[in-house]
N, C-alpha and C positions, 0 to 999 in steps of 0.2 A: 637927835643927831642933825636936824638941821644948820647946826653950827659947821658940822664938817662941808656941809653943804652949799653953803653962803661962804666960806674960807674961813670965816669968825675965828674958826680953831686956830689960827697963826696969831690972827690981831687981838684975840683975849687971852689975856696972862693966867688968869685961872684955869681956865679950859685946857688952854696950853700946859699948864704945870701938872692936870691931873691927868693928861694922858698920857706924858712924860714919866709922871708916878707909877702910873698904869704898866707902862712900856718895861720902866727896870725891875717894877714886880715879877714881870712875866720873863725875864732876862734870868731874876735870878731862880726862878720855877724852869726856866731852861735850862741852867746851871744844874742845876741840882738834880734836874732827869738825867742829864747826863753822868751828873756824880755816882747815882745811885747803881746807872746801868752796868758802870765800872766797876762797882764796887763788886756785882756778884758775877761778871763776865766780862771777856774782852769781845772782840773782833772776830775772836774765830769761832770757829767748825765745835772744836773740841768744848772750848768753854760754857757756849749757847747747851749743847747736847748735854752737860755734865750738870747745868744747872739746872734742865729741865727733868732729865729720866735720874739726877742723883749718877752716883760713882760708889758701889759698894768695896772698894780698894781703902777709900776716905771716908767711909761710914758716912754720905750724902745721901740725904734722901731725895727720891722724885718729889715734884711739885703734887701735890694734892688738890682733887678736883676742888671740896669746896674753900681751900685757900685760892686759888686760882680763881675760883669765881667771885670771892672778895675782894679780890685786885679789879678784874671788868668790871665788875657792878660798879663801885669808884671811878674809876680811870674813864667810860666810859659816856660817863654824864658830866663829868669835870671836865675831860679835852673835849667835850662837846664844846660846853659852854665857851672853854677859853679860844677855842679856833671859833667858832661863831663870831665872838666878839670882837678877835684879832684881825680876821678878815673884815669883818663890817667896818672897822676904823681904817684896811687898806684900800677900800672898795671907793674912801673919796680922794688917792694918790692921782696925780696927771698919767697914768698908766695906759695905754690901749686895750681895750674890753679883750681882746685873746691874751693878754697879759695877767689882766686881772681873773679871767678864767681859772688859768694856767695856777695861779698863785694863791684860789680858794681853792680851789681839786686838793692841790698838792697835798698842805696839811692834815685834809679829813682823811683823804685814801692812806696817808703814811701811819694817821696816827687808829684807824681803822684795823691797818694790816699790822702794826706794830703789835694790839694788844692779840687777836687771831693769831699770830705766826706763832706765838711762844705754847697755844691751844694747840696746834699743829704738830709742833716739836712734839709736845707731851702725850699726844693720843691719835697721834695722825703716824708721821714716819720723823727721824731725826734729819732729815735732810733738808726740813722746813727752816732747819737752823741757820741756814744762807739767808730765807726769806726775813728771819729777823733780825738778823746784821743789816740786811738793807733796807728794811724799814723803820730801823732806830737810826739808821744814817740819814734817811730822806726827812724822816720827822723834825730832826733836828735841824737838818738845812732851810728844810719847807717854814719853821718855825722862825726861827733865826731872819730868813729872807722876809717873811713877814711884817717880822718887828723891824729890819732895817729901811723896808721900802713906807713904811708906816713913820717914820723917824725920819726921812726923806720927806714925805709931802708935808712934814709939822715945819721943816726947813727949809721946803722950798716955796719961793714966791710965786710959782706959776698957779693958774686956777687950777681945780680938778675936773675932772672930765666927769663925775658920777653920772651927771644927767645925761650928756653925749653918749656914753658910752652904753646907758640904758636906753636910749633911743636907738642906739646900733641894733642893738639887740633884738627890740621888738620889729623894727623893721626886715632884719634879717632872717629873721622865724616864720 
């Protein structure tokens, strides 16, 4: 990663086109959480609650603990990985270190709370189902800002601040 570090990543076409590849990979893995979220729920109260405890009106089942924990096990170590990495590529944007803070938190905690909340709904109380309307909102925005502000420093000229703003840091602490 020293390239993001030295600006390299703007001035080499390579580097530049696989993080660009990188980027609309992850656009369309954005896409498609969000397809998917749709497809079994909306936005609301009713939909989240009906997916998770089932509706015996419509012969829906509740979600079952060890399906449910086939989804976390997954999900869990894959948005690991891809917020790790999506952050490390924003961490060298001309950003200010409370910006950059602000914009590693956001993803983990959203995508954290996102896969918990729907645990919540299921075996906690249905009211959590707020909690996971707005952490499948935050996820998505947190994600989305990500890639944008990362798509920003591959296009803009200015330096990045990674070192500054890691000196902020240690001096501040």
């Amino acid at each position: 990663m020293r390239f993001n570090i030295t600006g390299e990543q703007r001035r080499n076409p390579l580097l530049k086109t696989a993080i660009l590849l990188f980027l609309a990979y992850i656009a369309l893995l954005w896409l498609s959480n969000g397809l998917l979220y749709f497809d079994k729920m909306s936005l609301t109260y009713h939909s989240v609650k009906t997916y998770y405890l089932g509706d015996p009106e419509t012969f829906q089942q509740p979600r079952s603990y060890v399906g449910m924990l086939e989804v976390a096990h997954f999900h869990l170590f894959a948005m690991g990985v891809l917020v790790l990495t999506l952050v490390h590529l924003m961490f060298f944007a001309p950003l200010s270190t409370r910006a950059k803070q602000f914009w590693m938190w956001a993803p983990f905690v959203f995508a954290v709370g996102d896969e918990g909340a729907g645990w919540l709904v299921r075996f906690v109380s249905p009211l959590f189902a707020y909690l996971k309307i707005a952490t499948f909102i935050g996820l998505e925005v947190s994600l989305a800002g990500v890639i944008g502000i990362t798509l920003w420093s591959l296009a803009s000229d200015r330096r990045n601040s990674y070192a500054q703003s890691g000196a902020k840091a240690e001096t501040s602490s």
